[in-house]
ROTORVEX-803008 format. One record per residue (C-alpha): residue in three letters; x, y, z. Coordinates in pm, 1 decimal. Each point is the difference from the previous one (the first is absolute). Example, Ala and Ser with C-alpha at 12.3 -4.5 7.8 and 13.67 -1.06 7.14 Angstrom:
BEGIN
ATOM  residu         u         v         w
ATOM     ALA    1230.0    -450.0     780.0
ATOM     SER     137.0     344.0     -66.0
***
This chain:
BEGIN
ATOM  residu         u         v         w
ATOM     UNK    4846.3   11632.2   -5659.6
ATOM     UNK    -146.2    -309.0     145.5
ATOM     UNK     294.3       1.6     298.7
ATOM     UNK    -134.3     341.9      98.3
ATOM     UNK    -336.4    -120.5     -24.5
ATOM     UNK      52.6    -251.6     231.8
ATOM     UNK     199.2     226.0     260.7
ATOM     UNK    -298.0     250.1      -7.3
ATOM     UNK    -238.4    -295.8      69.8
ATOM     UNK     198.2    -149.5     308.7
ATOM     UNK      49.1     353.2     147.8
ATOM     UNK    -416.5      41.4     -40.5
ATOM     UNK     -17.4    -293.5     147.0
ATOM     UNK     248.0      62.7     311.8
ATOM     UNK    -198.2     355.2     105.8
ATOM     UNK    -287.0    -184.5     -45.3
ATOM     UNK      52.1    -266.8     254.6
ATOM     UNK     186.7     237.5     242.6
ATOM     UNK    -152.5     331.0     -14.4
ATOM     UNK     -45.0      88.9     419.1
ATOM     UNK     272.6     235.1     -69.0
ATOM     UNK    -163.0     168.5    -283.3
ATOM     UNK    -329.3     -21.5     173.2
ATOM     UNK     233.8     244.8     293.7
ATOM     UNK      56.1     231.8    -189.9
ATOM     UNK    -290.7      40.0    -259.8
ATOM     UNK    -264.0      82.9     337.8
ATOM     UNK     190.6     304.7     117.6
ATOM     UNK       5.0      74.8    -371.9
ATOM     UNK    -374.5      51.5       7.7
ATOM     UNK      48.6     280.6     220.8
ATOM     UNK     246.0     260.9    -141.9
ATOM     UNK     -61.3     324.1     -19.9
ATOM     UNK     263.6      91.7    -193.6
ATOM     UNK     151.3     -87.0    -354.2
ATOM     UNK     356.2      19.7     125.8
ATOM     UNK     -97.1    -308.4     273.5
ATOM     UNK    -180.9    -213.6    -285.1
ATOM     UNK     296.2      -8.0    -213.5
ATOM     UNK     187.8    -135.5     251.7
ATOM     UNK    -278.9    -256.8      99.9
ATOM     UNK      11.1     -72.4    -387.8
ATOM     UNK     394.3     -56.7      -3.9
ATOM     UNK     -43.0    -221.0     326.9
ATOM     UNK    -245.4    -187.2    -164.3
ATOM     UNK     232.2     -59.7    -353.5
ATOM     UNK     308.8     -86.4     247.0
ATOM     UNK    -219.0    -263.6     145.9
ATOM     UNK     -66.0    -136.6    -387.6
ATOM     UNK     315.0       9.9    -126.4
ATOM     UNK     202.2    -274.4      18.9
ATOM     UNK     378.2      52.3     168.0
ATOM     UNK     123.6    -114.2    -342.8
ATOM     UNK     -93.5    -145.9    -261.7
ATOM     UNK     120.0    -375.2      23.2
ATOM     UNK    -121.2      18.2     351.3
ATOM     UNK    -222.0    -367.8      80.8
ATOM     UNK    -114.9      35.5     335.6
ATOM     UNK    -174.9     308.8     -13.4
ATOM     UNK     225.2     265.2     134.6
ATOM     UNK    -173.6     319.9      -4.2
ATOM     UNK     216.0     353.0      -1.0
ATOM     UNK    -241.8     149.7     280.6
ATOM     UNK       5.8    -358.9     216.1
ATOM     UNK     405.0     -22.6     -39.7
ATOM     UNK      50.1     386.7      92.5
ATOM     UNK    -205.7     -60.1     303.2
ATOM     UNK     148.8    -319.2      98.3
ATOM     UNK     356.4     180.7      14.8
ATOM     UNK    -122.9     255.4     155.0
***
């Protein structure tokens, strides 16, 4: 319990300190007009949280690797 504790910590942490991304994509956010387009603004958003996998140190965020590849 305390290892996941930590993990959920260090990934607060991480968006904290790098958050332009999330910053990206919350503004056009602001100005859906449609529920259909907000869920997807809300699914970018949790790709940029979520850590690649879970052992992962340096920060690697599913959203930031998927767009790096791309």
């Amino acid at each position: 319990m305390e290892e996941y504790k930590e993990e959920a910590d260090a990934e607060n942490t991480i968006a904290k300190d790098n958050d332009a991304l999330g910053d990206v994509i919350r503004k056009p956010q602001r100005d859906c007009e449609s529920e259909k387009e907000n869920a997807k603004f809300d699914q970018m958003l949790e790709d940029h949280r979520k850590l690649l996998y879970p052992f992962t140190k340096d920060g690697q965020k599913k959203l930031g690797t998927t767009l790096e590849l791309l």
